[in-house]
N, C-alpha and C positions, 0 to 999 in steps of 0.2 A: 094862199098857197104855202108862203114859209108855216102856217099854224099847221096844216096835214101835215106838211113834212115833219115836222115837230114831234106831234102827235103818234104817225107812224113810225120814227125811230123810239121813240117813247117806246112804244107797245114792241118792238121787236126786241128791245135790251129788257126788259120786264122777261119775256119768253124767253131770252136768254138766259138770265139769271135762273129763271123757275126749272129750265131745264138743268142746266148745273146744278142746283141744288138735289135735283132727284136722280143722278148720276149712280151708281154702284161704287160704292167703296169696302174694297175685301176686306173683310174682318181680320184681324190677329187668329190662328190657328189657338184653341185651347192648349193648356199647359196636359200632357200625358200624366197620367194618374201613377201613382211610385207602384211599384209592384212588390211584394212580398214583407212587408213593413206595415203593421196597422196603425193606427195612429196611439198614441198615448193614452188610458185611460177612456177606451171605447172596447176593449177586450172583455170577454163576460165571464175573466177570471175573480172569482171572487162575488160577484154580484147576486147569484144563485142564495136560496139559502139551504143549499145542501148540506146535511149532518146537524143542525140544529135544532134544538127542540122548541116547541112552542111556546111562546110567550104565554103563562099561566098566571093572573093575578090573584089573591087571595082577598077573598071581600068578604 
């Protein structure tokens, strides 16, 4: 008799646990994105190669 009991509290603190563990926990809300600001050196000022002439080697 005290071994079932044993046993069955066993298996209900198990269930217990296993159930807490798979609980819902809310995430942190993401951080909002900055508006009107690009970042540093991701502008495609300059990156272009507008007005330049073609690399020509002479061989």
């Amino acid at each position: 008799m005290k071994t079932l009991v044993l046993a069955t509290v066993a298996i209900f603190g198990l269930a217990g646990v296993a159930a807490a563990a798979d609980m819902y926990v809310k995430a942190p809300p993401a951080p909002a994105p900055v508006v009107g600001k690009a970042p540093i050196g991701k502008a495609p000022i300059g990156k272009a190669p507008l007005g330049k002439g073609p690399v020509v080697t002479r061989g």
